[in-house]
Structures are given as structure tokens and as C-alpha cells.
ChimeraX commands (.cxc) that place a marker at each C-alpha (Angstrom):
marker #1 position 22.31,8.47,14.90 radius 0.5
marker #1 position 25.06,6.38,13.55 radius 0.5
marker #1 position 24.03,3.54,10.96 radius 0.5
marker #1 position 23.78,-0.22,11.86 radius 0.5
marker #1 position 23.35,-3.09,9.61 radius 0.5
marker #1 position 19.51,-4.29,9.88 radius 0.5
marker #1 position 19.79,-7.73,12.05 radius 0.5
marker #1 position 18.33,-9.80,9.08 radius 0.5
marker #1 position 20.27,-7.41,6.82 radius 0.5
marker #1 position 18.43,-5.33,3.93 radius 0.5
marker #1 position 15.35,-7.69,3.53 radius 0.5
marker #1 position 12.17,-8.43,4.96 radius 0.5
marker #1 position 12.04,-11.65,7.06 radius 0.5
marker #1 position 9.02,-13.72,7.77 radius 0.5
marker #1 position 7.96,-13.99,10.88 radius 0.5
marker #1 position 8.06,-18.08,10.55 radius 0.5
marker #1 position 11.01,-17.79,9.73 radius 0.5
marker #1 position 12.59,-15.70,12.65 radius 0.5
marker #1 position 10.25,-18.25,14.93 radius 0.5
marker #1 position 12.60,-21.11,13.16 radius 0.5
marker #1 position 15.61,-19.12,13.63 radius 0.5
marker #1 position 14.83,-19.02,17.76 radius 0.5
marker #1 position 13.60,-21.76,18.27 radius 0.5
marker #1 position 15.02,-24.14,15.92 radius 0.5
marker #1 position 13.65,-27.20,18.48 radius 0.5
marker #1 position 9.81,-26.09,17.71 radius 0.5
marker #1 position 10.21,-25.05,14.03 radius 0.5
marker #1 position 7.41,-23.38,12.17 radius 0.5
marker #1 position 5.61,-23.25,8.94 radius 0.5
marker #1 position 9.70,-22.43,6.61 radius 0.5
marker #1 position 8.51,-19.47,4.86 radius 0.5
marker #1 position 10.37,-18.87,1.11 radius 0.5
marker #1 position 12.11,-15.24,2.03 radius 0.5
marker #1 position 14.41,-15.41,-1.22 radius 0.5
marker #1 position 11.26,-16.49,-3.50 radius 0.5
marker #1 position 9.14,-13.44,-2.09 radius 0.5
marker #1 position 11.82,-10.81,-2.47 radius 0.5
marker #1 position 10.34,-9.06,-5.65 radius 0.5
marker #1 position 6.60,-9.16,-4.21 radius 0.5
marker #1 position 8.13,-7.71,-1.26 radius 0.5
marker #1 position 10.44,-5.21,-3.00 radius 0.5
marker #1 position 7.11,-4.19,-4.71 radius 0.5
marker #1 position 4.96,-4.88,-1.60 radius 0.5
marker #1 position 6.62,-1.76,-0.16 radius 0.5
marker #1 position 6.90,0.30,-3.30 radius 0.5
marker #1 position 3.17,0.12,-3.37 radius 0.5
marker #1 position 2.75,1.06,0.44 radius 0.5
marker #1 position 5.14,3.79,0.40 radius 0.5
marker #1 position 3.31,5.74,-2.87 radius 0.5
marker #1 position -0.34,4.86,-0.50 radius 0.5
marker #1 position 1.23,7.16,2.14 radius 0.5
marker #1 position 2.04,9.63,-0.43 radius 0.5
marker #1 position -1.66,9.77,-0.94 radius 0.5
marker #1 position -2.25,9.43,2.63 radius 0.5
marker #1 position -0.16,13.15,2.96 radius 0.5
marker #1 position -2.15,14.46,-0.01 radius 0.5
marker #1 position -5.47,14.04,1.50 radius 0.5
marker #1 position -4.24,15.15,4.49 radius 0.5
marker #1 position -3.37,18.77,2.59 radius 0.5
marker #1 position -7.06,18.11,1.20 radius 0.5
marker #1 position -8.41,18.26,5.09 radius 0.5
marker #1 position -6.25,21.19,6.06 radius 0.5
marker #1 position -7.29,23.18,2.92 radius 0.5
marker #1 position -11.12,22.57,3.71 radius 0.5
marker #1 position -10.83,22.82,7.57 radius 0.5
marker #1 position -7.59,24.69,8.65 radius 0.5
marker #1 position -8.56,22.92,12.47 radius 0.5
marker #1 position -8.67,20.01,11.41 radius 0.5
marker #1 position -6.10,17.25,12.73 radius 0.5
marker #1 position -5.43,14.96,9.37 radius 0.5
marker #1 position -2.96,13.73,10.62 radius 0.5
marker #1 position -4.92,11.20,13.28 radius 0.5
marker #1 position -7.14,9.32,10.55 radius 0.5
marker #1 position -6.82,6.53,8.85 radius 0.5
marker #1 position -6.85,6.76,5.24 radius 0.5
marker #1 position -10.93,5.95,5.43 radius 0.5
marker #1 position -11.58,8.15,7.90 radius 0.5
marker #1 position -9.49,10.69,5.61 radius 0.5
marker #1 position -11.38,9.92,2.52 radius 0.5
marker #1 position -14.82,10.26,4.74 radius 0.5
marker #1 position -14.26,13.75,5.86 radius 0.5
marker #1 position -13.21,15.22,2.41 radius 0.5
marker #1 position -16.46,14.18,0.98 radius 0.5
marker #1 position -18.28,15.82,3.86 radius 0.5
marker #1 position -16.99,19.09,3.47 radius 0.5
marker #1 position -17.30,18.74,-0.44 radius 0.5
marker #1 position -20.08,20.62,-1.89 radius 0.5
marker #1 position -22.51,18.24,-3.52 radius 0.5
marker #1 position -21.27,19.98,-7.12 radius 0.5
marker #1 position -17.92,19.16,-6.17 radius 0.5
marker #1 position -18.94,15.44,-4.99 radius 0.5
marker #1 position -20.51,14.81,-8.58 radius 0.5
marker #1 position -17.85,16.72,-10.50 radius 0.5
marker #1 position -15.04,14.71,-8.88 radius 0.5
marker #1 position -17.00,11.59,-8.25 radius 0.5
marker #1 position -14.73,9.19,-10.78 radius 0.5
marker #1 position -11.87,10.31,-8.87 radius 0.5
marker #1 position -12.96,10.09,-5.33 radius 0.5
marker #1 position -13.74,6.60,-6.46 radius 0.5
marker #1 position -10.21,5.68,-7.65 radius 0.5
marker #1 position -9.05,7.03,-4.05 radius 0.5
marker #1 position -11.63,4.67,-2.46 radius 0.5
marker #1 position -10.17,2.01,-4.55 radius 0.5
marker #1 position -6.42,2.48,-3.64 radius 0.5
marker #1 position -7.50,2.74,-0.25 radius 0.5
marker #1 position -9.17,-0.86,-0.10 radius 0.5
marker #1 position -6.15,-1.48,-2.13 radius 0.5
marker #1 position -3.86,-0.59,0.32 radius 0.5
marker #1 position -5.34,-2.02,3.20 radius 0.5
marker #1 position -5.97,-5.81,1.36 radius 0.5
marker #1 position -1.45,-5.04,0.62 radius 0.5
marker #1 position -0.21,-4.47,3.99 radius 0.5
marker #1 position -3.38,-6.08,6.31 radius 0.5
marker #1 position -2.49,-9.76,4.87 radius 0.5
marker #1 position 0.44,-11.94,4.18 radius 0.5
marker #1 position 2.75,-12.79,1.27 radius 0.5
marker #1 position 2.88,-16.26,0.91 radius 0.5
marker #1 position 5.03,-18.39,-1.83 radius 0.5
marker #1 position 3.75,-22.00,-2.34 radius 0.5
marker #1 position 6.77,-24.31,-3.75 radius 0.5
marker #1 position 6.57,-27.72,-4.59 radius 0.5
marker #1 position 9.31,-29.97,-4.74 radius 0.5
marker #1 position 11.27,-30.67,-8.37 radius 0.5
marker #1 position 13.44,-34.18,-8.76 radius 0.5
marker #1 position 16.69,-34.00,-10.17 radius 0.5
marker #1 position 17.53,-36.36,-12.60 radius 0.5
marker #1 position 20.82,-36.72,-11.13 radius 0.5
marker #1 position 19.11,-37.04,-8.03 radius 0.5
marker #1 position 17.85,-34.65,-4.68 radius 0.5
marker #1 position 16.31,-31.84,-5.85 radius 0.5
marker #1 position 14.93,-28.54,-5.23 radius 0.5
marker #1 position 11.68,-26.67,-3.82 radius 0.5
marker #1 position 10.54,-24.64,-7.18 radius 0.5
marker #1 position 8.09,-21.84,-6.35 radius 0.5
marker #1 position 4.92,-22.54,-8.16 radius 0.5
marker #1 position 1.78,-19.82,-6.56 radius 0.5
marker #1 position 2.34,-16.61,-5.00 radius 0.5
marker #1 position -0.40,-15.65,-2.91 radius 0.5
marker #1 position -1.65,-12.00,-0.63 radius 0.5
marker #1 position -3.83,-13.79,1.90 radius 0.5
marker #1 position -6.27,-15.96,0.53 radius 0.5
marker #1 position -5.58,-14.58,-3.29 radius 0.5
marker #1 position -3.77,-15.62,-6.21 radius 0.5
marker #1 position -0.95,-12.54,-6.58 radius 0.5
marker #1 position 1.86,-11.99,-8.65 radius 0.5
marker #1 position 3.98,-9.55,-9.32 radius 0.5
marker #1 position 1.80,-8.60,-12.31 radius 0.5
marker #1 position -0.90,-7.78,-9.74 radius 0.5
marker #1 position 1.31,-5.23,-7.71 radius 0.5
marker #1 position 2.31,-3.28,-9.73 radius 0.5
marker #1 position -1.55,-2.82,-10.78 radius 0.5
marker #1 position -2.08,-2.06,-7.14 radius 0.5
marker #1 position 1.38,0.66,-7.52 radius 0.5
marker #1 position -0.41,1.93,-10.65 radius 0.5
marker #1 position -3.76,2.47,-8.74 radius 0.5
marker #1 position -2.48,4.41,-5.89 radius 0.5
marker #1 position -0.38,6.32,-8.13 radius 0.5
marker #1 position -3.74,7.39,-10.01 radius 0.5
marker #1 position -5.64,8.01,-6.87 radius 0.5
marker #1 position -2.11,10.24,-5.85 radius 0.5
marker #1 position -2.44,12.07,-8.92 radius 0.5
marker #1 position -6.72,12.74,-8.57 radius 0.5
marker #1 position -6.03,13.86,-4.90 radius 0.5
marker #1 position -3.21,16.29,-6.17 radius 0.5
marker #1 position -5.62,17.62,-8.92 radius 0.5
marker #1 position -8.65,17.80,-6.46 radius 0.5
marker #1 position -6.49,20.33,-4.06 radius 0.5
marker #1 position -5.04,22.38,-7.37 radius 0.5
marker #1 position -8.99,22.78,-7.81 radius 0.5
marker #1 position -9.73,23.54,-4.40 radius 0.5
marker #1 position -6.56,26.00,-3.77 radius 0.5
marker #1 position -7.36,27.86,-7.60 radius 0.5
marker #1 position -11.23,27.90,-6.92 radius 0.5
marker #1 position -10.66,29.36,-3.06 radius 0.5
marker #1 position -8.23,32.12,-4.33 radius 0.5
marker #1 position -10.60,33.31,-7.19 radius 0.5
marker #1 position -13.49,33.29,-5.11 radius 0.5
marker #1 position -11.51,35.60,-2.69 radius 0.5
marker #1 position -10.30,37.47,-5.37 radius 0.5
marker #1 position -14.02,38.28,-6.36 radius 0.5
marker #1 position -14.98,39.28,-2.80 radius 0.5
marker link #1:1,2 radius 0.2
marker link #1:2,3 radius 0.2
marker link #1:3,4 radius 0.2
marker link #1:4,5 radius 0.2
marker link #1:5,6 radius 0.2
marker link #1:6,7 radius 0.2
marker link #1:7,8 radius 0.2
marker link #1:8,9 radius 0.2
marker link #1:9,10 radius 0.2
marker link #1:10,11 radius 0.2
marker link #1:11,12 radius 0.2
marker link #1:12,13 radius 0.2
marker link #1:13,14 radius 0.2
marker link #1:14,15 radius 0.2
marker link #1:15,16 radius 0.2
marker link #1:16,17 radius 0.2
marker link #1:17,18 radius 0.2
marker link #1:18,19 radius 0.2
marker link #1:19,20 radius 0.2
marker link #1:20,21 radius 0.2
marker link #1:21,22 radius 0.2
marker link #1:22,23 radius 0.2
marker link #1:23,24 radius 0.2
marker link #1:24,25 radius 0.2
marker link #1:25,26 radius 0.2
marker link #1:26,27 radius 0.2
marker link #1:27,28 radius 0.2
marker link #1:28,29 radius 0.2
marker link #1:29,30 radius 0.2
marker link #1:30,31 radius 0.2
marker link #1:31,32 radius 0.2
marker link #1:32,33 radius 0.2
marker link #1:33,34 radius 0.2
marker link #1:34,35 radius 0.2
marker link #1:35,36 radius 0.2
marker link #1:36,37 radius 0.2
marker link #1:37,38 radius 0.2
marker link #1:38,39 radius 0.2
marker link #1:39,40 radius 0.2
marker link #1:40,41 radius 0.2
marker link #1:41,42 radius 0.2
marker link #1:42,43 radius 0.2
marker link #1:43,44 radius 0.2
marker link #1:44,45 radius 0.2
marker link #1:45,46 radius 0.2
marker link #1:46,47 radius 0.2
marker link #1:47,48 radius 0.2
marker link #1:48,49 radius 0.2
marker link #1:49,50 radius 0.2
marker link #1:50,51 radius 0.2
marker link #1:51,52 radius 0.2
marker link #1:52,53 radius 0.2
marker link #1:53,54 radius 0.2
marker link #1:54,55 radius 0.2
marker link #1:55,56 radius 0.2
marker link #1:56,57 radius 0.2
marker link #1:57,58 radius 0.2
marker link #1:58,59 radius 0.2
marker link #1:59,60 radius 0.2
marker link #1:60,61 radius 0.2
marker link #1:61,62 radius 0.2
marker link #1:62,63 radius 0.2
marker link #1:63,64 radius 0.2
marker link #1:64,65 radius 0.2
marker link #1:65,66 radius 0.2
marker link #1:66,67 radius 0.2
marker link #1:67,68 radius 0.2
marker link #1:68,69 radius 0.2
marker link #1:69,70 radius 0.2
marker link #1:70,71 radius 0.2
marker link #1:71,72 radius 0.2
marker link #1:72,73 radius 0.2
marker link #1:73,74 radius 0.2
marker link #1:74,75 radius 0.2
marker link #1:75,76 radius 0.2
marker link #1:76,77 radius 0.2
marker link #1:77,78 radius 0.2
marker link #1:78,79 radius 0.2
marker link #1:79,80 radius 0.2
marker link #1:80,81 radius 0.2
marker link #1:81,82 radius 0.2
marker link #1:82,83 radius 0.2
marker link #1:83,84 radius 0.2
marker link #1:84,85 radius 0.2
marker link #1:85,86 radius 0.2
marker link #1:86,87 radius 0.2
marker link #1:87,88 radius 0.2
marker link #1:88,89 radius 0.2
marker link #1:89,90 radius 0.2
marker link #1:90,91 radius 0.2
marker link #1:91,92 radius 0.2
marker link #1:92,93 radius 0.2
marker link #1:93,94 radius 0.2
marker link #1:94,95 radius 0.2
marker link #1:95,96 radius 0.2
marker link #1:96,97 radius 0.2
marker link #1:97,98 radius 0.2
marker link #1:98,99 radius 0.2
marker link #1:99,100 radius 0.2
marker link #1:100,101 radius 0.2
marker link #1:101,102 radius 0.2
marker link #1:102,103 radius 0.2
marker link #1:103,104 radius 0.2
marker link #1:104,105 radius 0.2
marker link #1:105,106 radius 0.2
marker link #1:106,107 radius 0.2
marker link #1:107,108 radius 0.2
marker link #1:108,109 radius 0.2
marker link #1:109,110 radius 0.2
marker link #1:110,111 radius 0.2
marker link #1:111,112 radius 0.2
marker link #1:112,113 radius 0.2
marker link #1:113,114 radius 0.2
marker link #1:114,115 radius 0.2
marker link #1:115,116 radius 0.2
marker link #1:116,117 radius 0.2
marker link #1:117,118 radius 0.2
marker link #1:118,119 radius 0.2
marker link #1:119,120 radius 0.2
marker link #1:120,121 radius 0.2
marker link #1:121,122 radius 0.2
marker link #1:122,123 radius 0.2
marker link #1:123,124 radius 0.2
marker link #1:124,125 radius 0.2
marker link #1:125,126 radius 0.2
marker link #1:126,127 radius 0.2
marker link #1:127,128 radius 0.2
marker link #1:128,129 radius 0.2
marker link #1:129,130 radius 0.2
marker link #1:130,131 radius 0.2
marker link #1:131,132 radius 0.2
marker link #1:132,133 radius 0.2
marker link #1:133,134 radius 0.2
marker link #1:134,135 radius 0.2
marker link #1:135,136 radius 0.2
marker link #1:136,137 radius 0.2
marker link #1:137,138 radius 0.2
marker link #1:138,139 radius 0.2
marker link #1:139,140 radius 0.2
marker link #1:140,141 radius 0.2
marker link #1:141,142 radius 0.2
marker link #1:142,143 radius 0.2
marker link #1:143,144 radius 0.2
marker link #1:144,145 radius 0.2
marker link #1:145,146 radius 0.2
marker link #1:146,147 radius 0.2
marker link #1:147,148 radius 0.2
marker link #1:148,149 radius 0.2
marker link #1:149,150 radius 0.2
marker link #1:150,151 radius 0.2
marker link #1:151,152 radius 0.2
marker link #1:152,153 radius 0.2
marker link #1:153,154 radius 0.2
marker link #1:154,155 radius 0.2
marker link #1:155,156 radius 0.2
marker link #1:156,157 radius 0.2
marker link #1:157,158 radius 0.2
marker link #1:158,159 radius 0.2
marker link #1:159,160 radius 0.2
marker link #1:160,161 radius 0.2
marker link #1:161,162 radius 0.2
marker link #1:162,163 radius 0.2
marker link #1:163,164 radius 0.2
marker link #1:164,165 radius 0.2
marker link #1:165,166 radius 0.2
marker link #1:166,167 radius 0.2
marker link #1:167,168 radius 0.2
marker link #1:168,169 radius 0.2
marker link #1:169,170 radius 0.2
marker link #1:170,171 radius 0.2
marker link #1:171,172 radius 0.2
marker link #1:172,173 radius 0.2
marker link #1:173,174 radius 0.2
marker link #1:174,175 radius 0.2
marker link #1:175,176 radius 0.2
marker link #1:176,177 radius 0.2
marker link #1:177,178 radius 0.2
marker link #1:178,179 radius 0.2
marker link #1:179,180 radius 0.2
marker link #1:180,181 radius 0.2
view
């Protein structure tokens, strides 16, 4: 597959924005692309690391149920099954981290289920015109920053890290207790 330059180029694009762009006659909401780069930039960071942990539970399922198709559930439905086939032991030994996964997974969702927006208000120059000035970044209905992503990266990298040490447990425990058979 030979490479082609992304229409928009190497960026994300609101959708408001592309609207504008077609139909210039019946513009939309302008949308501050430039402004939201770094959320964005970080927007996906923190996505890509929640599939990471999307592929570790997935390893979790096949471990405990070598049938099982992991690959067909969303993150939820991936965290739901793991704690069914946990023993209750292994629920209340791992509890704090099967928490921190839950977390990350709301986490997730609230990241890529609602919109960046970048609120701007408009700054006089003394010489005159002037320019929009971003002033609130928002994720939906929230105050966000960037601050608050990379809390959300550092979350899902902890929950990546619990889900990697929960199957080391389960692999080790599984080959000494066949050892001892």
C-alpha cells in the first residue's frame, strides 16, 4: 500500500470545521483545531495505551478460558468476565487493582465518547483588531486541560501495568499448580 498524505494532513480536524470547509454558505459552530492540538496529541496518546490494556485483558480471558473470544468485548464486558472466572481469593487479593482497571475503563470511555472543545474569547490590540485567545478547554461538559490527560495517560498506564501483573500471577500460579499434579 503506497503512502498518501492524510487529506487534512497529520492532524485531527473537527468535524465543524470540515462542515465549514464544504459548505462554506451554511457555516458551523468554527472549531479552534490549532488551539486543541496538544489535548489532541494527548487525547490519542491516552487512547492508544487504553487499547494496550484492552489486549492485556484480552490475554487475561484467553488464559482463564482458552474458548473464549476476547476479542468481541468491549473493554466492560472484558473487565466483567475476568472477575467471573476469578476465584473469590483472587477477587479480594487483586481487588485494588481490578479497581484501577475499572477506573481507566470509565476513563477511557468519558476520553474518546465526548468532544474536545476550546473556548476563546476575543483579545483587543492596542494597535487595533485583535485576536481570539483560548481561555477553557473542555472534554464534554468538563473543565480539561492538558494537566488532566495526562492523569487519564497515567491511569491507564497503571491499570496496563495491574492487568500485566494479574496474568504473571495467573500464568506462575497455573504452571505450579500443574507442576504439583
Amino acid at each position: 500500500m503506497a503512502y498518501s498524505e492524510p487529506f487534512f494532513g497529520d492532524r485531527v480536524v473537527s468535524w465543524t470545521n470540515i462542515w465549514t470547509d464544504l459548505y462554506p454558505e451554511d457555516p458551523y459552530n468554527p472549531h479552534d483545531d490549532h488551539a486543541a492540538f496538544t489535548m489532541q496529541r494527548l487525547r490519542g496518546t491516552v487512547l492508544a495505551q487504553a487499547a494496550e490494556l484492552e489486549d492485556v485483558m484480552s490475554a487475561i480471558i484467553e488464559h482463564l478460558d482458552p474458548q473464549a473470544r476476547s476479542k468481541r468485548r468491549t473493554a466492560g464486558q472484558a473487565l466483567h468476565a475476568i472477575n467471573s472466572a476469578l476465584t473469590p481469593a483472587d477477587k479480594d487479593f487483586w481487588i485494588y487493582e481490578l479497581e484501577v482497571i475499572d477506573r481507566a475503563i470509565k476513563s477511557r470511555n468519558r476520553i474518546a465518547h465526548n468532544r474536545i472543545t476550546i473556548g476563546s474569547a476575543w483579545t483587543d490590540y492596542a494597535t487595533g483588531g485583535g485576536e481570539w485567545t483560548p481561555v477553557v478547554s473542555m472534554i464534554g461538559n468538563d473543565l480539561y486541560d492538558e494537566g488532566d490527560l495526562l492523569v487519564d495517560l497515567n491511569l491507564q498506564q497503571l491499570a496496563t501495568r495491574d492487568a500485566v501483573r494479574l496474568l504473571h500471577f495467573l500464568v506462575h500460579r497455573d504452571s505450579l499448580d500443574a507442576e504439583d499434579s
